[in-house]
FIVEX-336950 format. One record per residue: residue number from 1; y negated, z negated, x negated of N, C-alpha, C in turn. Coordinates in steps of 0.1 Angstrom, whole numbers, plus 5000, padded with zeros to 4 digits. Layout:
FIVEX-336950
{NUM,{Y,Z,X},{Y,Z,X},{Y,Z,X}}
...
end
This chain:
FIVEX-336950
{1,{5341,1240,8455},{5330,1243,8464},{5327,1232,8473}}
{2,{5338,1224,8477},{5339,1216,8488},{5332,1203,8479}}
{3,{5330,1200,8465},{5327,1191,8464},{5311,1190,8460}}
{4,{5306,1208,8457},{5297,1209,8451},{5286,1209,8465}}
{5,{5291,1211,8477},{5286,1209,8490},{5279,1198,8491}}
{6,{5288,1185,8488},{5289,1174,8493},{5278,1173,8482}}
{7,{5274,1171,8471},{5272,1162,8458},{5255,1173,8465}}
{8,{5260,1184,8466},{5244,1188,8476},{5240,1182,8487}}
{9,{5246,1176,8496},{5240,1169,8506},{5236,1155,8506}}
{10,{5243,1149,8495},{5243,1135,8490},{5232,1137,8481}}
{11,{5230,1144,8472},{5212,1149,8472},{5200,1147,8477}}
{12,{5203,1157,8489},{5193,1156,8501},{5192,1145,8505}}
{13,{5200,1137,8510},{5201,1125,8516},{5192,1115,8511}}
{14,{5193,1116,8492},{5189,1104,8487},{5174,1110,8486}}
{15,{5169,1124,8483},{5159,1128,8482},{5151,1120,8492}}
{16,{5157,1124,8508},{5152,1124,8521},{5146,1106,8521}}
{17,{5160,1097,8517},{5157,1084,8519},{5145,1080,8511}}
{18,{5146,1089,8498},{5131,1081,8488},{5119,1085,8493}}
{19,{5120,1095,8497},{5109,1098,8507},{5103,1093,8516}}
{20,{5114,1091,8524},{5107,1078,8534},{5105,1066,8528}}
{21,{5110,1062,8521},{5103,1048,8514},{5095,1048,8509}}
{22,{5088,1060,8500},{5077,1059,8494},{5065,1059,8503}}
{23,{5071,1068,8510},{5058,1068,8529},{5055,1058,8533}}
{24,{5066,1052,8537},{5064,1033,8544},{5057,1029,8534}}
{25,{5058,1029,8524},{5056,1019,8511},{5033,1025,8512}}
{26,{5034,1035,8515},{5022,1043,8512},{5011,1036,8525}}
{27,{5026,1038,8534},{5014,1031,8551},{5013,1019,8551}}
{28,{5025,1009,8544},{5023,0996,8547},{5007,0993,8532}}
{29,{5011,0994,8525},{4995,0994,8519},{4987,0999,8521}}
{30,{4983,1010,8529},{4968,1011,8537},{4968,1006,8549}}
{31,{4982,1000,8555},{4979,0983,8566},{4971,0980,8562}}
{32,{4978,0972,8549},{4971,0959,8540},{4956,0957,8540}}
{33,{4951,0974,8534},{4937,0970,8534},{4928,0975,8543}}
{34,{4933,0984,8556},{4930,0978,8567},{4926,0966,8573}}
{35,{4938,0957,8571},{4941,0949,8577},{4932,0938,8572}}
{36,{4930,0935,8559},{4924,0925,8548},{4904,0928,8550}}
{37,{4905,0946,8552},{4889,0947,8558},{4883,0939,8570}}
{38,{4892,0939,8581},{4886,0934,8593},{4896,0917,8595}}
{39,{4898,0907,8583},{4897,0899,8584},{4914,0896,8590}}
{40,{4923,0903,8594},{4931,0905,8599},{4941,0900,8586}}
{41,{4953,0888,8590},{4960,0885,8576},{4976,0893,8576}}
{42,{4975,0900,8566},{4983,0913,8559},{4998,0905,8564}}
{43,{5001,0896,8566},{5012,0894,8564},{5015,0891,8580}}
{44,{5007,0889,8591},{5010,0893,8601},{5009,0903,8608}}
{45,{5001,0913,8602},{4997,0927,8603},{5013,0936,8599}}
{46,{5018,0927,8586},{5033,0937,8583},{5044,0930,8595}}
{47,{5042,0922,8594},{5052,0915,8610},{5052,0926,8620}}
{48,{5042,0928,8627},{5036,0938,8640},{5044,0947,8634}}
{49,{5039,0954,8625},{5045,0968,8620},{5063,0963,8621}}
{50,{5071,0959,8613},{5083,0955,8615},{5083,0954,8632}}
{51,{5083,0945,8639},{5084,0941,8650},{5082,0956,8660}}
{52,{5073,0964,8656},{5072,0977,8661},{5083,0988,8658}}
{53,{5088,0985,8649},{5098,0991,8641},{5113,0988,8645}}
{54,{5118,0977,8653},{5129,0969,8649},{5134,0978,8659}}
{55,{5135,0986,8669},{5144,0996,8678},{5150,1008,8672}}
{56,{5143,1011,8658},{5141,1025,8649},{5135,1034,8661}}
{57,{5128,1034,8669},{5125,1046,8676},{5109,1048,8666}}
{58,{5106,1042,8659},{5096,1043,8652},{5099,1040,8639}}
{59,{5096,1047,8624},{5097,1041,8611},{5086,1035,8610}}
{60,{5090,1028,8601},{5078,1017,8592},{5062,1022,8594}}
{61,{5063,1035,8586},{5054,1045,8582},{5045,1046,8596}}
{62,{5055,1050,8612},{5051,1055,8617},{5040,1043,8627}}
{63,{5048,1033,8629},{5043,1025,8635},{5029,1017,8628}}
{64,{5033,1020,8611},{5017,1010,8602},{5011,1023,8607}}
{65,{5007,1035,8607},{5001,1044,8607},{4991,1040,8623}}
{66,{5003,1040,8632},{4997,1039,8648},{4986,1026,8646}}
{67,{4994,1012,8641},{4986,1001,8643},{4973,1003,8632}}
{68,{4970,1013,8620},{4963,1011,8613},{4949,1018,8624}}
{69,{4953,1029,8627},{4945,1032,8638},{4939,1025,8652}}
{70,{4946,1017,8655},{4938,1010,8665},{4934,0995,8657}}
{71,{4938,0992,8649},{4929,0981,8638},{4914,0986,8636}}
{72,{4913,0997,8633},{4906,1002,8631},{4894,1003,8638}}
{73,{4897,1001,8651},{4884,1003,8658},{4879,0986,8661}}
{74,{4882,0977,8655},{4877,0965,8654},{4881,0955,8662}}
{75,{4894,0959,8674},{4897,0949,8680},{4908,0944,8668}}
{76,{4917,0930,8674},{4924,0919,8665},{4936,0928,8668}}
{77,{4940,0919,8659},{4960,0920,8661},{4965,0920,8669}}
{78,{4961,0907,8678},{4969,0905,8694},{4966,0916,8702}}
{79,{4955,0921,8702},{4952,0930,8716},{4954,0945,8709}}
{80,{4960,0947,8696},{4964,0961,8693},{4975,0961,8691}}
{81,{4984,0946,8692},{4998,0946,8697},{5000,0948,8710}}
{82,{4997,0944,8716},{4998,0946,8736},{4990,0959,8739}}
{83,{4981,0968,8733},{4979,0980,8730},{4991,0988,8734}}
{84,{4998,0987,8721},{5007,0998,8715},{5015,0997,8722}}
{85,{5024,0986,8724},{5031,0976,8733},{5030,0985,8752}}
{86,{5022,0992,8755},{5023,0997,8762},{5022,1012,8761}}
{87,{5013,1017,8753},{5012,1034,8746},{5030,1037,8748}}
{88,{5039,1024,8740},{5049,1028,8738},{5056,1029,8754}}
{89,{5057,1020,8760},{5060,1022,8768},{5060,1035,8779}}
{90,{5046,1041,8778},{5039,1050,8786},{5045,1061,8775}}
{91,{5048,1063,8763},{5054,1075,8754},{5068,1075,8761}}
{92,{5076,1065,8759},{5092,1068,8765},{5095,1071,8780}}
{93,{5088,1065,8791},{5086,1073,8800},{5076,1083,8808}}
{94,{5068,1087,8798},{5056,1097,8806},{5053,1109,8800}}
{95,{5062,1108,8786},{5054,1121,8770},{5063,1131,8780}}
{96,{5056,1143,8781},{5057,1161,8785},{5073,1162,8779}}
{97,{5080,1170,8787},{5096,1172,8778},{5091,1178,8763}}
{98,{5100,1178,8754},{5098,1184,8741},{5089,1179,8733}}
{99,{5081,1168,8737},{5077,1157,8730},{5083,1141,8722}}
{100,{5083,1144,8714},{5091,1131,8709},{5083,1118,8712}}
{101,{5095,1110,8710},{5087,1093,8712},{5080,1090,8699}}
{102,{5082,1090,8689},{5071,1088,8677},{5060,1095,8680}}
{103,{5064,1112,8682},{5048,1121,8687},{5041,1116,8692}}
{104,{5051,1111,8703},{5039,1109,8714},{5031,1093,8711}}
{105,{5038,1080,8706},{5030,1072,8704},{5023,1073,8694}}
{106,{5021,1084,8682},{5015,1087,8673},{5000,1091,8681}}
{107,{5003,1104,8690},{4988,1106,8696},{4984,1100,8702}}
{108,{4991,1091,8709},{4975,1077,8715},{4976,1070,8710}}
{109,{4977,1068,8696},{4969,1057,8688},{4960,1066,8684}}
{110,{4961,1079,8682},{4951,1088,8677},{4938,1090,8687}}
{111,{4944,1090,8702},{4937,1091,8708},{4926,1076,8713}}
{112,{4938,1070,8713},{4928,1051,8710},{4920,1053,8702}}
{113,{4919,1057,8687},{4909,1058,8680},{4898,1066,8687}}
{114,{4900,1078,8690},{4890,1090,8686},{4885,1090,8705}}
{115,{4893,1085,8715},{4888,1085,8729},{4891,1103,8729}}
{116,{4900,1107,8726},{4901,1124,8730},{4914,1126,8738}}
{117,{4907,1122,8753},{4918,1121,8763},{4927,1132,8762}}
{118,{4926,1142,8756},{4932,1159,8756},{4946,1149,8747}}
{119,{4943,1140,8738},{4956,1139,8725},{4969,1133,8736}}
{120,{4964,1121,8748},{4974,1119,8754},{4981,1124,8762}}
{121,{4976,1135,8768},{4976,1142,8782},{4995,1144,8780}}
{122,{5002,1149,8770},{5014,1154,8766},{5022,1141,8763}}
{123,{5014,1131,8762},{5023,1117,8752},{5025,1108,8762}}
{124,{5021,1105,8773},{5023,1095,8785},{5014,1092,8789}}
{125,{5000,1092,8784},{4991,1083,8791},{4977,1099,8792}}
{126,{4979,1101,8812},{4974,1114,8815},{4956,1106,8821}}
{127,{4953,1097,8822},{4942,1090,8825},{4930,1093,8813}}
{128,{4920,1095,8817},{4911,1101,8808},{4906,1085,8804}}
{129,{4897,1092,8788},{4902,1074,8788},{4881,1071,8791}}
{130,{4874,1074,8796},{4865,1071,8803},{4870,1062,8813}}
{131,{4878,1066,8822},{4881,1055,8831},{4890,1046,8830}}
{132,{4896,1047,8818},{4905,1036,8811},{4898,1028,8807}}
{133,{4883,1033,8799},{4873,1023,8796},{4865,1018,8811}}
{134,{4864,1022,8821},{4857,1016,8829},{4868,1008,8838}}
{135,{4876,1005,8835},{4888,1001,8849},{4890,0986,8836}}
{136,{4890,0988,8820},{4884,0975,8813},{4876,0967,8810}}
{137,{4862,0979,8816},{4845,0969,8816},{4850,0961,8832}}
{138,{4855,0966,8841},{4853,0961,8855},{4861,0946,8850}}
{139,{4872,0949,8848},{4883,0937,8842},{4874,0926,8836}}
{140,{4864,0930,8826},{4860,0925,8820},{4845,0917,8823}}
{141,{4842,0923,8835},{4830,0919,8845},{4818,0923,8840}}
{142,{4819,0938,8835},{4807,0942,8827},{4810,0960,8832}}
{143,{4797,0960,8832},{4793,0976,8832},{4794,0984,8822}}
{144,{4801,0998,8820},{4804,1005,8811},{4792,1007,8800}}
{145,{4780,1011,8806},{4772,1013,8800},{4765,1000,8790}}
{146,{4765,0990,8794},{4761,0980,8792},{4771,0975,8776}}
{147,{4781,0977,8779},{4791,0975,8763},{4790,0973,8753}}
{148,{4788,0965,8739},{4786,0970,8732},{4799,0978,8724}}
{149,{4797,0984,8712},{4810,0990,8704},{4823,0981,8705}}
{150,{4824,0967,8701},{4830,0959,8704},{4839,0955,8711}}
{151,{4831,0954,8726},{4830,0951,8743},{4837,0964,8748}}
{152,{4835,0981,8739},{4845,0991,8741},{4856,0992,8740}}
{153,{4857,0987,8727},{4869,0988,8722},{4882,0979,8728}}
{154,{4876,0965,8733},{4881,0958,8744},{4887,0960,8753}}
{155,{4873,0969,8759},{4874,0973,8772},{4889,0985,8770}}
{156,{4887,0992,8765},{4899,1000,8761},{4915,0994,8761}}
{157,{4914,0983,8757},{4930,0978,8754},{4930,0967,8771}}
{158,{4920,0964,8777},{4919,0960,8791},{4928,0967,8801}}
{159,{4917,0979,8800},{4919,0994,8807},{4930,0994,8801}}
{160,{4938,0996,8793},{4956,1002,8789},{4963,0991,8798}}
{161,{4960,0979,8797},{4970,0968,8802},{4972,0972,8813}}
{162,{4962,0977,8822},{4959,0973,8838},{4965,0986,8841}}
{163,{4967,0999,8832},{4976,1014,8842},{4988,1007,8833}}
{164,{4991,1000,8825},{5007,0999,8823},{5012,0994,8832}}
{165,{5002,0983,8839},{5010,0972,8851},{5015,0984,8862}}
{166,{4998,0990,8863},{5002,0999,8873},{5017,1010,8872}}
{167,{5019,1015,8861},{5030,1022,8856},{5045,1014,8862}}
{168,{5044,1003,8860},{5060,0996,8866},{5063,0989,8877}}
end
């Protein structure tokens, strides 16, 4: 019995492991062509991901997923690394109890994308992100309204830098 336990859980284990590799394997190639759409080169795009990854408080999967989403909105590499780079910071000390650190930097990448201040409210960052975008146009010596899509999305990873400072 004792061995048919084991040869059961050494099962699961290997089931569990292919699983996550096939995931990572699944997010790092829609990085890629993320990453290859907006001109961004795939092989520093999997770096970030790695580099996001290297504490394990995030898998592979989780972190290409976060950065595929703020790629997304058309800013570079650099400023959706110093992005997350703080999301995370603001997940480990600010996510509601009972929220995990992947959850929570999962929803404000989600919420980076989509601007749906409700996804951060539980994950660390309680700042609506209207005024996360206007505290980045000011940074940025421009009027909210005036922005273009671009100049927002900017203005967004401005606005994150400037409550992270404030945060520490």
């Amino acid at each position: 019995r004792a061995a048919t336990f084991g040869f059961t859980m050494l099962g699961n284990v290997i089931k569990s492991s292919v699983g996550a590799a096939i995931q990572a394997d699944r997010s790092i190639n829609s990085l890629k062509l993320v990453a290859q759409s907006f001109g961004i080169s795939v092989a520093d795009a999997t770096r970030a991901t790695q580099r996001l990854s290297k504490d394990g408080m995030l898998t592979l999967a989780q972190s290409s997923n976060v950065l595929q989403n703020l790629l997304r909105t058309g800013i570079g590499l650099p400023e959706a690394t110093m992005a997350l780079d703080v999301m995370m910071d603001r997940a480990a000390f600010g996510r509601k109890e009972g929220v995990g650190f992947a959850e929570a930097v999962e929803k404000l990448g989600e919420a980076f994308l989509t601007e749906m201040s409700i996804l951060g409210n539980n994950a660390g960052i309680q700042e609506n992100w209207s005024n996360i975008i206007d505290i980045g146009a000011t940074k940025m010596g421009k009027a909210t309204a005036a922005l273009t899509y671009h100049e927002r999305q900017l203005a967004k990873v401005a606005g994150l830098l400037e409550i992270g400072k404030d945060a520490q």
